[in-house]
C-alpha positions in Angstrom: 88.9 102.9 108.8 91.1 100.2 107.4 93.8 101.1 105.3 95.9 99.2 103.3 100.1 100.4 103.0 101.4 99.4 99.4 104.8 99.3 98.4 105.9 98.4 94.7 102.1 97.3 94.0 102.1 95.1 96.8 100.4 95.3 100.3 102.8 95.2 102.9 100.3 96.0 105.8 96.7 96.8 106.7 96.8 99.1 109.3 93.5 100.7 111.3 94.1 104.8 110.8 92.3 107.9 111.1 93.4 109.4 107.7 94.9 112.3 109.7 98.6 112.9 108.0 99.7 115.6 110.8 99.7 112.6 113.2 101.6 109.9 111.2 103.5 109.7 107.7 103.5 106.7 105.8 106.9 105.7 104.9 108.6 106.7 102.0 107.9 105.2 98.6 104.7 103.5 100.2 101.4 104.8 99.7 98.0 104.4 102.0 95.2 102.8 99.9 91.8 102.8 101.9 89.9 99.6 102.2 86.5 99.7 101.8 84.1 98.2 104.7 83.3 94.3 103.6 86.6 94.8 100.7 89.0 91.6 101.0 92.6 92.8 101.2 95.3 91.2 103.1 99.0 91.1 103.3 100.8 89.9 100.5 98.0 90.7 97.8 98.2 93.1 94.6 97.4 96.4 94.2 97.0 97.7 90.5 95.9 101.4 91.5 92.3 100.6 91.5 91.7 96.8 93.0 93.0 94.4 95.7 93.9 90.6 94.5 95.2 87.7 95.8 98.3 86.6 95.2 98.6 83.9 92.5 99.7 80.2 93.4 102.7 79.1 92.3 
């Protein structure tokens, strides 16, 4: 499954993980947001607890 690992609201990597926390930790002060299958989500985008976005143009 792909996860996505958010830091301050915004995704810092999407990572391929089992789910299984005995095996690896996310860092702290990050947080493991699961990506559901066909769900855009990419590096650099938002996360506001509840949907992915892409990041606004300056």
């Amino acid at each position: 499954m792909r996860w996505a690992l958010v830091v301050g609201g915004v995704v810092e990597n999407v990572i391929i993980w089992d789910g299984d926390t005995s095996r690896w930790q996310p860092p702290a002060g990050a947080q493991v947001v699961a990506v559901a299958g066909g769900q855009a989500c990419s590096i650099g985008w938002t996360y506001d607890g509840s949907t992915f976005a892409e990041p606004e143009e300056p």
